[in-house]
C-alpha positions in Angstrom: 24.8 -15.8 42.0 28.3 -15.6 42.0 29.2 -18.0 44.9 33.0 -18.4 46.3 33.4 -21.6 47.8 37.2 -22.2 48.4 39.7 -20.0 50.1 40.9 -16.3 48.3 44.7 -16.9 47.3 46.8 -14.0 49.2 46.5 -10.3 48.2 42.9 -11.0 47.2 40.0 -8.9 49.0 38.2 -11.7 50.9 35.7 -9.9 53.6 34.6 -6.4 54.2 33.9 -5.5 58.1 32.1 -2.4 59.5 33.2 -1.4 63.4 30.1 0.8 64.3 29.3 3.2 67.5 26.0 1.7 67.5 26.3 -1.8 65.5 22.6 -2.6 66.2 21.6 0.6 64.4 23.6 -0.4 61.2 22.6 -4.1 61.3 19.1 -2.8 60.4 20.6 -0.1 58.1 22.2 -2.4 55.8 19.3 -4.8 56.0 16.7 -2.4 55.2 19.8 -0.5 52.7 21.1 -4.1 50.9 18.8 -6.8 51.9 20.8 -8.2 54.3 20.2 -11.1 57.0 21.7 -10.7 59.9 21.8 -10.9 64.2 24.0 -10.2 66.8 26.9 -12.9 67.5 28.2 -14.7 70.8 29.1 -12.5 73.2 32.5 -14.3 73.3 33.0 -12.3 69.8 31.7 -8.7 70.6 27.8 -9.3 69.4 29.6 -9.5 66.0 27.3 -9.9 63.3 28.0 -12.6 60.1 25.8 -10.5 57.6 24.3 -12.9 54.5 22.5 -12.7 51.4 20.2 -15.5 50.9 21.9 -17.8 53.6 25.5 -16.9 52.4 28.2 -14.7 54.2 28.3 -11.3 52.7 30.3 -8.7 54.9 30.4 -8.4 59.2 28.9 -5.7 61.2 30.5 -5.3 65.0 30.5 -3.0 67.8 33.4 -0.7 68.1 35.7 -1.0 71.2 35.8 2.8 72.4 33.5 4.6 71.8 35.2 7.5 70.1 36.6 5.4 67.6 34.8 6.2 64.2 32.7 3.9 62.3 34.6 2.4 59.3 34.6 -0.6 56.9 37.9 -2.5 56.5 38.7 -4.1 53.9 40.6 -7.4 54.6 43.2 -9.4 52.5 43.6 -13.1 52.3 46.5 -14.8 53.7 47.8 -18.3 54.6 49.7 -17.3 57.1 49.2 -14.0 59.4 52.1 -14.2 61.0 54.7 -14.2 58.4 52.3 -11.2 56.4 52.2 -9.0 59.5 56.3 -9.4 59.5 56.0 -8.4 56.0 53.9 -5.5 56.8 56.3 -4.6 58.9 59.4 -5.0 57.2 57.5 -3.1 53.6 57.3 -0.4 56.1 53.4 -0.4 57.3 52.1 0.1 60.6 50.4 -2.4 63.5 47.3 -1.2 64.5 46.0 -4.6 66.2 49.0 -7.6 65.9 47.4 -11.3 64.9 45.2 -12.9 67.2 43.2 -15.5 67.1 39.1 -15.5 66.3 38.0 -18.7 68.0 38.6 -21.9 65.2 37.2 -19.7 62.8 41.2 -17.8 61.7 43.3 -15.8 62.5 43.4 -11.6 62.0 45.3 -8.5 62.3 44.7 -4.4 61.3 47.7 -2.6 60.0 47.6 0.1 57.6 50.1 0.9 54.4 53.0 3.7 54.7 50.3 5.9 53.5 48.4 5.5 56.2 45.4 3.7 54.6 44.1 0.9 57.0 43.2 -2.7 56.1 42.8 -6.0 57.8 44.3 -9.3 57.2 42.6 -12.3 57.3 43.8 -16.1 57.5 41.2 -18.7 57.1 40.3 -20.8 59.6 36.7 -22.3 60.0 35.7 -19.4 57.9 37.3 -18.1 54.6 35.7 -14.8 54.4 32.8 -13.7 51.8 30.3 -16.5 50.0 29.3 -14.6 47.6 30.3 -11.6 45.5 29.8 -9.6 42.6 26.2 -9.9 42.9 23.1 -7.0 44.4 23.8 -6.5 47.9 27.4 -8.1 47.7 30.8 -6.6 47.4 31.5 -6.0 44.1 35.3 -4.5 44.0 38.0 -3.3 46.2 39.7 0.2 45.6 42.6 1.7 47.7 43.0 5.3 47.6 46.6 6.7 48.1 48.9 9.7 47.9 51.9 7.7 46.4 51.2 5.0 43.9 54.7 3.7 43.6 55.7 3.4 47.4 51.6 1.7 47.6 53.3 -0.8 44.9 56.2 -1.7 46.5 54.6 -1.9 49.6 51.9 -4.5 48.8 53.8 -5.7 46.3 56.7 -6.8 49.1 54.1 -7.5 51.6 51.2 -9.5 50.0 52.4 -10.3 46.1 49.7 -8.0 44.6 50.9 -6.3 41.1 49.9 -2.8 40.1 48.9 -2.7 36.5 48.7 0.7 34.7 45.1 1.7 32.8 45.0 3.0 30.0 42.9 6.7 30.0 43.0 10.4 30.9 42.6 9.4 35.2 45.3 7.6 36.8 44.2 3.9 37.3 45.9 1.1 38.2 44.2 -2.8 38.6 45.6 -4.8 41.2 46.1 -8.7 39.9 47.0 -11.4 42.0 48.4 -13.8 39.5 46.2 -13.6 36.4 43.1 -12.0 38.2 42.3 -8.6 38.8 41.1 -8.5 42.1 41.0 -4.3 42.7 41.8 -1.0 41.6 44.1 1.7 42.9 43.6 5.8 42.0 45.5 9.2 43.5 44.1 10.8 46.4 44.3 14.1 44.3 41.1 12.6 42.6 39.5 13.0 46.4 38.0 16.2 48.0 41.3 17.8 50.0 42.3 16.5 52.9 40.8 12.9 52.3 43.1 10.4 53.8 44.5 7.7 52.3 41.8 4.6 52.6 40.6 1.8 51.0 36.8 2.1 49.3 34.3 -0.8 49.3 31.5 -1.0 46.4 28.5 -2.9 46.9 26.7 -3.7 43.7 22.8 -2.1 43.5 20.4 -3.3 40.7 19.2 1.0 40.9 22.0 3.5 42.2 19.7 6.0 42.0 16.6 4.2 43.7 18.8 2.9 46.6 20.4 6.5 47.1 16.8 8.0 47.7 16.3 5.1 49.9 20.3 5.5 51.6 18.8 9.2 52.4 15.6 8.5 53.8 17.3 6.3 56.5 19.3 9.3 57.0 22.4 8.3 55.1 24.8 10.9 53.7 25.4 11.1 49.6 29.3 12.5 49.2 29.4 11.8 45.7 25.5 11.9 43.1 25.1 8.9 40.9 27.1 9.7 37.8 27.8 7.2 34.8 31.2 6.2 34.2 33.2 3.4 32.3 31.9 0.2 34.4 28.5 1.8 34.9 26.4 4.2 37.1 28.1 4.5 41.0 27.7 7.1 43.9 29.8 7.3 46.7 27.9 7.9 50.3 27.9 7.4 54.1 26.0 6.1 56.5 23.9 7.3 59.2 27.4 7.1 61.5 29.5 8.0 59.0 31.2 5.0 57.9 31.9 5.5 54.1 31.5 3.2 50.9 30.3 3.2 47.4 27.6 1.2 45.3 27.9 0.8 41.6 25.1 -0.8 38.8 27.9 -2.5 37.0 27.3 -2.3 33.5 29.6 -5.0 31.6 31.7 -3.7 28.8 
């Protein structure tokens, strides 16, 4: 099992977090869905729930403050210092959804989203570093944003974060996204989405059967947006859940 046992170096996709209308609902989606362990948290943190994979932190599941507010995953990026990234977020251009605060000993957090409009979290390690394991069934496997502009997106999180853009060779426009030496994410046109789609970041979690776990995904009344279809890195599909909140899942097929 892939395990991560220090902190991600900044820019890197460190924990995925779903906000749901009913969070109780999607705690026992996912664990039926991904094999998931997981309970509601202290009160003192929203019944927020630390999801795991054989004992090891895999993504959070939380209830949304209002009510009307959809149900999403956020992706969030590693920092060492919230503060100085949400003034870089700022200054790059991006918006303040929810400024840093403070989550107990465990770090410190904020929401912003890119000029673009796609929204993503920030995370600075406290207690707690963010995911234990990736790249494995059931875990988060990559990171992809989905934007109208790729040059502004690279300046912005280029400015705000360090994270490069690298061109990919092939008839789709692709970029990886490094931090250093390591690619830690991929970026692609929105024009590749169905109209209308706004600019967002997409969370895989790897599936040992995309097709198997769809038919299960639509039994528990999930939504598929996207059949399982064979590509470069393997066989993926793109779906929601039963409240809406979208992601992908990919059998990653090493080249």
């Amino acid at each position: 099992m892939p395990e991560v046992t220090s902190p991600y170096a900044t820019g890197t996709p460190c924990w995925v977090g779903l906000m749901a209308g009913d969070h109780l609902a999607a705690l026992d989606f996912y664990r039926d869905l991904l094999g998931w362990q997981g309970q509601p948290g202290p009160a003192e943190f929203g019944g927020y729930a630390v999801c795991e994979l054989d004992g090891k932190a895999v993504a959070g599941i939380g209830p949304t403050t209002d009510p009307a507010e959809p149900t999403v995953w956020t992706n969030y990026l590693a920092t060492t210092d919230a503060q100085a990234t949400q003034d870089a977020i700022v200054g790059a251009g991006g918006t303040l959804i929810a400024p840093v605060m403070d989550v107990g000993d465990l770090g410190r957090m904020l929401i912003a989203a890119d000029p673009q409009g796609a929204v993503f979290g920030v995370w600075q390690p406290g207690g707690f570093f963010g995911a234990k394991v990736v790249n494995e069934p059931g875990a988060v496997i990559w990171n992809e944003l989905h934007t109208s502009d790729a040059e502004a997106a690279t300046a912005f999180y280029g400015e705000a974060f360090g994270i490069e853009f690298s061109r990919v060779e092939g008839d789709v426009e692709y970029w990886e996204l490094r931090v250093g030496d390591r690619p830690v994410g991929g970026a692609t046109l929105l024009a590749n989405d169905p109209p209308g789609t706004p600019a967002h970041w997409l969370n895989y979690f790897a599936v040992d059967d995309v097709d198997s776990t769809v038919d299960a995904l639509i039994k528990r009344n999930g939504t598929v947006l996207v059949p399982p279809f064979d590509m470069t890195e393997g066989r993926m599909t793109v779906v929601t859940d039963p409240q809406g909140a979208l992601f992908a899942m990919i059998k990653h097929e090493p080249r």
